[in-house]
N, C-alpha and C positions, 0 to 999 in steps of 0.2 A: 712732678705731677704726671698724671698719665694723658699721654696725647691721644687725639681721635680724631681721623680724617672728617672733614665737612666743618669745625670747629672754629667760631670766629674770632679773630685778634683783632683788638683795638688799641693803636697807636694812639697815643696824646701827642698832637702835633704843638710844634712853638706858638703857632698864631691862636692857636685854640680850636681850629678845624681838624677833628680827629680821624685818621686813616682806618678802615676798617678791612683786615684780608679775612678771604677766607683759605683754610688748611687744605689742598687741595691733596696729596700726596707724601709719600713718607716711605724714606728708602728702608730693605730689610735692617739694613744696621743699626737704624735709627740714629743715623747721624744728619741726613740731608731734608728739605722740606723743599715743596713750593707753594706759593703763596699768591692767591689774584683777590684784586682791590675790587670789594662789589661796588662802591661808589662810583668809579671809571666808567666812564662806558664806553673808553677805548684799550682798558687794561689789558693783558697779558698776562702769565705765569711769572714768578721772578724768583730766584731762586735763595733759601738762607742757610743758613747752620741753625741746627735745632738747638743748639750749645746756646748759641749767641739768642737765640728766642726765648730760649729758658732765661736768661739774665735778666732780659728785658722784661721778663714779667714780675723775675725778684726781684727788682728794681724799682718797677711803678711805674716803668713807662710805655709798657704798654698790660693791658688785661685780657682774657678769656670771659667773653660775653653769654650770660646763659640764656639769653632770648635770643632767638634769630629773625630779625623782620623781614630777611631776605629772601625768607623760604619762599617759591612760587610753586604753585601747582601741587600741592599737600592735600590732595582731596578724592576723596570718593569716587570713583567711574562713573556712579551713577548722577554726576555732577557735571559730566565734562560730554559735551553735545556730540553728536556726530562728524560735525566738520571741524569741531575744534582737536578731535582725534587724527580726521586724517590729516593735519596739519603736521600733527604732533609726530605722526609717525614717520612724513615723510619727511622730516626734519630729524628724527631718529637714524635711518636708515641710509643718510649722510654719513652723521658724524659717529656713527658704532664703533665703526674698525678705528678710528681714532679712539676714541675713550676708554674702548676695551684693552688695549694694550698693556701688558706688565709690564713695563719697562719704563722710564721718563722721556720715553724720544718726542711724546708730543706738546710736552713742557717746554722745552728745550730752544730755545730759537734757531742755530744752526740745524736742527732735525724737523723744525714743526714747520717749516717752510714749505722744502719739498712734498712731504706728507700732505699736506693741506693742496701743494700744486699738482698730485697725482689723482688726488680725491676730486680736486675739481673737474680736471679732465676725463676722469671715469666719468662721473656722477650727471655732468654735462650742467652745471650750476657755476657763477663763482665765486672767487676766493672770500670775499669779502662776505657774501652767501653764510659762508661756512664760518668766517670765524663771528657772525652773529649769531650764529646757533653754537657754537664754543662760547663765549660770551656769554650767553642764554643760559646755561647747560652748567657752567662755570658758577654764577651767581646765583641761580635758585636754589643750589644744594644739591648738584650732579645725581640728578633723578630725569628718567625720561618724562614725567610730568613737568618741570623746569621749562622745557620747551611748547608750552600750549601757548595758544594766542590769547592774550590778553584782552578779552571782550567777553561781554554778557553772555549767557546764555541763549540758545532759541530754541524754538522747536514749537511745539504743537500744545502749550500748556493755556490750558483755558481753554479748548477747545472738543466740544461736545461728540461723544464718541458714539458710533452706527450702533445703530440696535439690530441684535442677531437673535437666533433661535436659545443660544445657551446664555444663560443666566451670568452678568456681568460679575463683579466684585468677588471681596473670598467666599469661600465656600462656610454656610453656617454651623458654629458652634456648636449647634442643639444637637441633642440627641435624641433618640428615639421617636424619631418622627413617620411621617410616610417616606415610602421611599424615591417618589418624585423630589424634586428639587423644588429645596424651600426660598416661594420667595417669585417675583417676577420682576422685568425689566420694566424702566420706566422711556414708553416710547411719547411721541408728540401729541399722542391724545391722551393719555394718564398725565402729561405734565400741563394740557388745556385744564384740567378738572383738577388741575393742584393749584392754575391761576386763579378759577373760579371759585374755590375753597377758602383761597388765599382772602379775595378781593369780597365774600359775602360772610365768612366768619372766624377772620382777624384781623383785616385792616378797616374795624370800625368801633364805633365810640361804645361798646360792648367790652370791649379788652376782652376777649377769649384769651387764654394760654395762649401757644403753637399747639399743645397739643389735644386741648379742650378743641381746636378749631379744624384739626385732626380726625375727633370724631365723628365732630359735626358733618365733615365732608365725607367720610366714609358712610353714614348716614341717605346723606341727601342724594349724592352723585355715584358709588359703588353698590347698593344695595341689589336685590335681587328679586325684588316683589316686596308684600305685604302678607303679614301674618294678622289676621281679626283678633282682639283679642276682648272680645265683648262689647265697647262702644270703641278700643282704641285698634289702630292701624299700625302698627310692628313693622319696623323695616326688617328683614333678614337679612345679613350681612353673608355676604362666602364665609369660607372658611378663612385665616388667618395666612395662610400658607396661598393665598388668591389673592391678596391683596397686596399693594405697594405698603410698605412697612415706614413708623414716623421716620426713624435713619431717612429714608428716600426723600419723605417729604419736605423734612427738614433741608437736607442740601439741596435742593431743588430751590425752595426758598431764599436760604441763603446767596444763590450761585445768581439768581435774578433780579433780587429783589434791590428797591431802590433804600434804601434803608432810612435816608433823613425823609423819606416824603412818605413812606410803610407809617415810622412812628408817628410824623405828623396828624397822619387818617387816625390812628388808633386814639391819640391823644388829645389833638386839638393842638395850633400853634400854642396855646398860652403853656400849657404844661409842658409841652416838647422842649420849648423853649428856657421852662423852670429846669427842668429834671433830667433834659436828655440831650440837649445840645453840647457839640465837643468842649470840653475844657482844655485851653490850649495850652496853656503854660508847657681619602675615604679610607675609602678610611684613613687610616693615617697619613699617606702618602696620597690622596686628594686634599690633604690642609695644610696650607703652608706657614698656617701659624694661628693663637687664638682668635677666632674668628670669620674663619677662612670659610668654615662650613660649621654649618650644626644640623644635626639630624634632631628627627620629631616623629613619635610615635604616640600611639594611643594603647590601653590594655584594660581590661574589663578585669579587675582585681579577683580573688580567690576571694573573697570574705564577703559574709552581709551584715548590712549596719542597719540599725533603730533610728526610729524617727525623733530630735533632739527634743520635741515634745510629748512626744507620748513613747516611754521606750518598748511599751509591751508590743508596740508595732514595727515589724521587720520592712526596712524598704528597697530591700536588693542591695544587689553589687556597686561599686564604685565605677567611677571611669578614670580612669589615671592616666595624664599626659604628663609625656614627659620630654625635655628639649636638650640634648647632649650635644659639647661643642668638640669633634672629632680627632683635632691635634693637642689637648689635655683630655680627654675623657671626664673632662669635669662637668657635672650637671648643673645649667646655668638657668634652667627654669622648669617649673611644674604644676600642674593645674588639677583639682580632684575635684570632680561633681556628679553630678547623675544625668547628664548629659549624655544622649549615645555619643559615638566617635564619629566627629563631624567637627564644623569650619567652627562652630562656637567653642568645643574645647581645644580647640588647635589657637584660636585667638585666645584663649584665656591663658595658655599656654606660654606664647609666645610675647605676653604686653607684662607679665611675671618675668620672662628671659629679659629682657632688655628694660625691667624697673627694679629700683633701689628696692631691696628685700626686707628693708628696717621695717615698715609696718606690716609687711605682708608677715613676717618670724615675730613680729613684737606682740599678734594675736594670740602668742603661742608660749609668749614670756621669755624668748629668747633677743637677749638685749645686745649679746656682741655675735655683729653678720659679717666681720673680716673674712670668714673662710668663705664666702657668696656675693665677692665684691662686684660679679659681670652683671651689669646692666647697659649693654650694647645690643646693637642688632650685628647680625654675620653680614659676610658676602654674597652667601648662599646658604638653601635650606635643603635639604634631600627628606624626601617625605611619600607616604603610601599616598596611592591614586585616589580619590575622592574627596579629602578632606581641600589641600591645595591645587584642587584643580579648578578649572575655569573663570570665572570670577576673581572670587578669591587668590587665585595666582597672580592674575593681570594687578588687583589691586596692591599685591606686595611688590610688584616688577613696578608699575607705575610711578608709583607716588611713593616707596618706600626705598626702591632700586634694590631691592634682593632677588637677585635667580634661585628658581624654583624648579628644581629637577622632582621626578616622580618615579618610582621602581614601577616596574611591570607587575601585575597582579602574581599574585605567588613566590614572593621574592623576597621574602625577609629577608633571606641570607644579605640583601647589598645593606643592609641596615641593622649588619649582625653586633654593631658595639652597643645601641640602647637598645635590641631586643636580648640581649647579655644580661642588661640592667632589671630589664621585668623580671627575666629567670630569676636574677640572684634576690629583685627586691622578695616575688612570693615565697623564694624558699628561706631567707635570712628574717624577717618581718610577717610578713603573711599570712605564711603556715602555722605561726606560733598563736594569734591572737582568735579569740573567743568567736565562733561564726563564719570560722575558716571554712571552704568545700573540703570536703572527703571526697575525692575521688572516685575509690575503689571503698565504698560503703557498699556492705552488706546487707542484704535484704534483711532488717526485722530491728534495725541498729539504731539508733535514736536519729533523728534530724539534726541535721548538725545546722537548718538552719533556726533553729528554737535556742542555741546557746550564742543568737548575736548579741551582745550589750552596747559597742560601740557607736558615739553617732558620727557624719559626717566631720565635723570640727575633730574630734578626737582622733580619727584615722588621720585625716593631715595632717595635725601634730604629729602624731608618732611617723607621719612618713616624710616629715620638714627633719626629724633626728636621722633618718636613714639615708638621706640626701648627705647632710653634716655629714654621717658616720664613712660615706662612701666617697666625701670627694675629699676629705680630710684623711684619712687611714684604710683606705682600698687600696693597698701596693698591687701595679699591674703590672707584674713577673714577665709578661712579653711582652711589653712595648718597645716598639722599635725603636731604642736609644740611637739618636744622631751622635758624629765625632764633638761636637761642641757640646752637647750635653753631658756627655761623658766626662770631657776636659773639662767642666764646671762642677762637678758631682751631683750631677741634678740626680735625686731618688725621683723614682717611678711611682710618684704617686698624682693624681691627677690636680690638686691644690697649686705643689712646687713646681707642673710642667706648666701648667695657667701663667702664675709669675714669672715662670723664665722667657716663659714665651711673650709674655707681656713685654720685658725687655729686650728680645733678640729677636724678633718676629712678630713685630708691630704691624699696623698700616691697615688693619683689616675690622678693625672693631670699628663700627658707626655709631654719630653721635645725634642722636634725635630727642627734640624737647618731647617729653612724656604728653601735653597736648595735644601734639602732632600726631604720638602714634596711636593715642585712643582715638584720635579720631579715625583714624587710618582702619585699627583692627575691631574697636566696640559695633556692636548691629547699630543702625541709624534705624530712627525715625523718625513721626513728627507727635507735638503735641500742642494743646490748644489752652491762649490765653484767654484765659475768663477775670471775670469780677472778682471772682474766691480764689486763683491762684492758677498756676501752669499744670492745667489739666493732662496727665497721659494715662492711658489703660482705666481712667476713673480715679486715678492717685493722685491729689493735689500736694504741688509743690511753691517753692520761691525760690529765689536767686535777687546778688544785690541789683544786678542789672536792670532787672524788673522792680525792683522799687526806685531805685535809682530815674529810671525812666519813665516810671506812671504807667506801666504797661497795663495795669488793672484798671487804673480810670480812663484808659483807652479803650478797655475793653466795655468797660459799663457804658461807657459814648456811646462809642460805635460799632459794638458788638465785636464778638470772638476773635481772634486771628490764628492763625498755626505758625509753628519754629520747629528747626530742625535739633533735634536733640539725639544724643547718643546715651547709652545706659550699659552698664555692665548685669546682666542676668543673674547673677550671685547675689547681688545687694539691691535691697528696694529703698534704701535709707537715702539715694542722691542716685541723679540722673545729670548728664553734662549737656548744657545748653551749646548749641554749633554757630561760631560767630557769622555772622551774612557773608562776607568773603570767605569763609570754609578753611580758616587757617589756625582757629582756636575753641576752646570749649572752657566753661564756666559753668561750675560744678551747683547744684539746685535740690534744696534739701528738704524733709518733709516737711508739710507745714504741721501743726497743732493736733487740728481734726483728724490726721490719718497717723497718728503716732500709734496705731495698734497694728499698725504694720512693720514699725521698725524690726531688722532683723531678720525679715521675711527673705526671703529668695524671690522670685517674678515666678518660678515654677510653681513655689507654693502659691502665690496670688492666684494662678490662672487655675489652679484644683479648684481652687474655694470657690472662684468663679463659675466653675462651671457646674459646680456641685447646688450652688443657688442657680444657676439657668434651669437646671434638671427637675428641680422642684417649681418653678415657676410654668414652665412650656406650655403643660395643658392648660392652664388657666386662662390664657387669652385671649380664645374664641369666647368662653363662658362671660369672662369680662366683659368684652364686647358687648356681646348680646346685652347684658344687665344693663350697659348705659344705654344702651337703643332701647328697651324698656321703659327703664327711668323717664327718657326726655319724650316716649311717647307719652308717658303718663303725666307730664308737667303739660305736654298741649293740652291732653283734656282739660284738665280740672281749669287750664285756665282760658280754652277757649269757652269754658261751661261759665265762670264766672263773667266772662267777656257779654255772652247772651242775657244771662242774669241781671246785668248792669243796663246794658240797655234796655231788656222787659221794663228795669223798675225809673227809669227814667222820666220827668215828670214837665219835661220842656222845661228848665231851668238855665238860666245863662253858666257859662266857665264859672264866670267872677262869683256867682249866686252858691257855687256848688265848692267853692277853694275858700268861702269868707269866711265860713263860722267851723272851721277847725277844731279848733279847740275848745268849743260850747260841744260838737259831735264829740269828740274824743272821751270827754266829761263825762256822757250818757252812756257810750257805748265800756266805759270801765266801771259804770257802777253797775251795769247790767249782767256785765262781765265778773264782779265780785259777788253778788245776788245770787248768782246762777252758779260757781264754781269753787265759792267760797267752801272749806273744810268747815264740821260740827265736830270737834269732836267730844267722845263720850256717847252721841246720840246716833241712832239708825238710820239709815237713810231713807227719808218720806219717801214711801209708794203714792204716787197717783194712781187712784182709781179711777176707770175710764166713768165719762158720764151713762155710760150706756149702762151700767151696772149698778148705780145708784137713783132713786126718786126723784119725784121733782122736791120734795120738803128736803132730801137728802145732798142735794148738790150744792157745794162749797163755792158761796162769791165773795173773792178777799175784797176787802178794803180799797180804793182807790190810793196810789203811793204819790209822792210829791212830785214822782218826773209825771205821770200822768197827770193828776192836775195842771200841771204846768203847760202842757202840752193844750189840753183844753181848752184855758185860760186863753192863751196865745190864739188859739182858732177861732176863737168869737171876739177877739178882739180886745177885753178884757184886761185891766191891770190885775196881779198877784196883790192881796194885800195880806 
């Protein structure tokens, strides 16, 4: 089997308590190993023959474990507090010169002694100091995150941030708007008139919306004067771009509100009680073997491709990342999207280099991936300035332990083996296919980008065969043949120097669960649990965890919650849920409802997106206005019947006026049929006014049975 430094053995002991090492080290011959018990927590290095480990695993008495529970500190920067960093670091910058060493001297007990009692005495800490951060360091999976202290986080979360002159949050969406900034902060007297919004029109036995109770208060308490508009009084509202937006009002709400005692007001205990209460239940010679280093580049491809739905639509160039491991020249990973050259194609890049290739080549119908067996991470990256800088580096140093070297701007040449590879890919692949650039096109020559046909999917295919073609049958005629490859017959081709090196020149390939390092390299965000499912970007999803745990009828309780989720920008079909300790992700699929997104990309969602905002924008001041309209026209008509009612009042009691219902009901629907009933076949009777007929000429009907009746009733009278 192939071994991988970080890799954990589990011993079957006789009593039944199993010993668990982890692979610490591994000599070039691969013959030697060392090995520390993470269960110990006085352990030490100990040293075996990799002979005599291989046995014991054909054997069954001991196995290679594919979870590690050991891992500490596997997380995000943006996870790890300020003081838990400088803990970290000053625990780092101990034991560095220790751990960095090529050599086994700090394994070793006769060498790790002194070592350890020189470091003390420099360092001015002691020994015991040191060997619990060896210890630390040892057990987490020899990452400088391994070393963080093991406590919550702190900081300033929950706490309400100063209001400044410039506009808080991201910068909006919209387009074509004015060109002041859209939008205003909410300071302590706009969030006074969001309590008073709050408290007169939605936490009462009305149930307004939120956002019915939204406009009410942009109404009552934002307005700007009055508009007459005949007998009625028009609030004018600002403009939309002046006013605090629902977004605002809503987490203002939320971030305040008391929530069991909100619904109680709205509802009454009796319902709350029914319906809402919880339910509880370098090149060559910088690598000293597969893995040693791998370089990472980016290239904006020669060719333009069609849109895989509409092909009469051209949508540019590609972006081609590609990840070459520098002591085989073999290509160990590649990424093609429309992403400019940045840290999202460098990660998509690099979580392909170090993943099994089977489904990634299986999209593509290629079922045998032996020649694409590397899915490791290196020791080191060498990579252009921008992509692995800042962040993004700290996060591959931290939590993943890869050094991250960067050229100087202008400087292909230190990165001349994979920019070799783009040359040869546009001129062997590139140049040939449909939508290629012409270069040296002549003025009057056809567009050469009108003959693109290919789409995205179909270019990676043919560029996953160019990969195959190049690290399987690219003889590289100068490669610096070593005396032992020579002595072996290794051919120079980058496939056979992988394998040999696999075997002579081990120790450098990393072994990380594929959980670990999406979490590590996918963009993080958050998304919100609702009633209907794991709301992010508006795309509802599931996961079994969430049903598993009732997370929906947590939500219908006691309203929304947010979780940390990671998503790969390629696929909108599954987004990975971030376990609470930040050690694992659980992958979360579309629901139902939004299966017209499968297959989408997050690029294509946020077009379509923004393609409906652009049609929506003007509209929402007009909106506005209309319901301010609207709800001035419902006060009249019903303060006019308000007046009406009392005019026609007759001093009658409640009880005198609630009793005969449905005798009133009776009269008023036969009155109501009399009056509104259809003839058809016949004209509709004009009245003639009296004033235009005689006195022999004017019409008196008949007395009808509710008259009588009524009569009857007033003099006291039985109906017989």
């Amino acid at each position: 089997m192939n071994w991988a430094v970080n890799q954990l053995i589990e011993w079957l002991g006789e009593n039944g308590d199993p010993l668990t090492e982890r692979l610490l080290w591994m000599d070039l011959s691969y013959t030697d190993v060392y090995l520390f018990n993470v269960r110990d927590p006085k352990a030490l290095p100990v040293w075996r023959r990799l002979k005599d480990l291989e046995s014991a695993v054909s054997q069954g008495i001991a196995r290679v474990l594919a979870e590690d529970p050991f891992l500490k500190g596997m997380r995000p920067d943006d996870l790890v507090t300020e003081s838990q960093r400088v803990q970290r670091d000053q625990a780092w910058q101990i034991i560095q010169p220790l751990v960095e060493m090529a050599d086994e001297a700090i394994y070793r007990p006769e060498t790790r002694g002194p070592l350890i009692a020189d470091i003390s005495a420099r360092a001015g800490v002691t020994k015991t100091t040191i060997y619990g951060y060896l210890r630390r360091y040892w057990r987490g999976g020899q990452t400088k995150n391994a070393l963080l202290p093991e406590y919550e986080r702190r900081g300033g979360r929950g706490k309400t941030k100063g209001v400044s002159e410039r506009k808080r949050g991201r910068p909006p969406r919209r387009t074509n708007t004015v060109a002041d900034e859209f939008g205003i902060n909410v300071d302590e007297g706009i969030r006074e008139k969001f309590r008073r919004g709050i408290r007169l029109f939605y936490e009462t036995r009305k149930a307004h919306t939120l956002k019915e109770a939204y406009q009410l208060m942009l109404e009552h308490l934002f307005h700007q004067g009055y508009d007459k508009r005949g007998d009625i009084l028009v609030p004018i509202l600002p403009p939309v771009s002046d006013l605090p937006s629902f977004g605002q009002f809503r987490y203002w709400y939320e971030k305040e509100r008391e929530w069991e005692d909100s619904q109680k007001r709205r509802l009454g205990e009796r319902r709350y009680a029914l319906s809402r209460r919880p339910i509880t239940g370098d090149s060559t010679k910088m690598a000293q073997g597969p893995g040693s280093l791998y370089q990472i580049d980016a290239t904006i491809a020669d060719v333009y491709l069609v849109s895989r739905w509409d092909r009469n639509r051209v949508i540019g160039r590609p972006v081609v990342y590609m990840v070459e491991d520098v002591f085989s020249r073999m290509i160990v990973g590649l990424s093609v999207s429309l992403e400019g050259p940045s840290w999202l194609g460098a990660m998509l890049a690099l979580e392909n280099a170090a993943s099994d290739k089977s489904g990634f080549c299986g999209r593509f119908g290629i079922e045998d991936v032996s020649w694409w067996s590397a899915q490791h991470l290196p020791d080191a990256i060498l990579a252009d300035r921008g992509e692995l800088e800042g962040y993004n580096a700290d996060q591959l140093v931290n939590a993943l332990a890869i050094r991250v070297a960067n050229t100087p701007p202008y400087r292909g040449d230190l990165k001349a083996i994979i920019e070799q590879n783009f040359r040869l890919m546009n001129l062997n692949l590139v140049g040939q296919l449909p939508g290629a650039v012409v270069k040296d096109r002549e003025r009057g020559e056809p567009d050469y980008r009108l003959d693109a046909v290919l789409t995205l999917d179909e270019f990676t295919h043919l560029l996953v065969f160019s990969v195959r073609d190049h690290n399987l049958y690219q003889r590289l005629d100068s490669y610096p043949m070593t005396e032992d490859m020579m002595a072996d017959h290794v051919e120079p081709y980058p496939w056979d120097l992988w394998q040999w090196g696999i075997t002579h020149r081990s120790g450098h390939l990393r072994s990380v669960p594929h959980d670990v390092l999406r979490l590590n390299l996918l963009p993080g965000a958050e998304a919100s649990v609702t009633p209907r499912g794991i709301q992010f970007r508006g795309v509802l999803y599931t996961t079994e965890r969430a049903i598993r745990e009732q997370w929906y009828e947590r939500a219908r309780a006691r309203g929304t919650f947010r979780v940390a989720i990671a998503f790969d920008p390629r696929v909108m079909d599954v987004i990975y849920l971030r376990d609470d300790n930040g050690t694992g992700i659980e992958p979360g699929t579309l629901l139902d409802r939004n299966q017209q997104f499968r297959g989408y990309t997050w690029w294509d969602y946020e077009a379509w997106k923004q393609a409906q905002a652009e049609r929506t924008v003007h509209r929402e001041t007009r909106e506005r206005q209309a319901q301010a309209e609207l709800h001035a026209e419902m006060a009249k008509v019903v303060q006019q019947a308000q007046a009406d009612a009392e005019n026609t009042r007759d001093g009658s009691s409640k009880r005198a006026r609630v009793k005969s219902i449905r005798a009133n009901r009776q009269i008023e629907r036969d009155e109501d049929r009399s009056t509104q009933g259809w003839r058809l076949g016949q004209e509709e009777a004009k009245s003639p006014s009296s004033a235009q007929l005689s006195d022999e000429e004017v019409y008196v009907p008949p007395p009808d049975r509710i008259t009588l009746l009524r009569r009857l009733k007033k003099h006291g009278e039985e109906p017989k």
